[in-house]
C-alpha angles and dihedrals in degrees: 000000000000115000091208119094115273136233124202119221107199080216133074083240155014134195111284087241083061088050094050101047095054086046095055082045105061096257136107125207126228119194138216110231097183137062101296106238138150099272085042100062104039085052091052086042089058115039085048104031095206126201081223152009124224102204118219108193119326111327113183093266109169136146086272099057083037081061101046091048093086092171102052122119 
């Protein structure tokens, strides 16, 4: 496990040039592989505990999933 901050990319990838970025930038990223729901993402949200979250597309982000995100900045 990786001792940088994590971002969470509600996407199983991004372009290399994203990844590189949050890399240079002290950050590491960590995808979602699976459908993004609700479940899905608080349950992300919780096992990794991320500093962010790079949206891909619409995921279910609502006050409920915002609560659940305890590490966020």
């Amino acid at each position: 496990m990786s001792s940088k901050p994590l971002v969470l990319v509600t996407a199983s990838t991004v372009s290399d040039l994203a990844q590189r970025l949050l890399r240079e930038g002290g950050l590491e990223p960590v995808f979602m592989e699976d459908r993004v729901t609700e479940p899905a993402l608080r349950e992300a949200l919780a096992r990794h505990r991320p500093v962010a979250v790079l949206m891909r597309s619409s995921p279910p982000f609502n006050a409920g999933v915002i609560e659940s995100a305890k590490g966020l900045k």
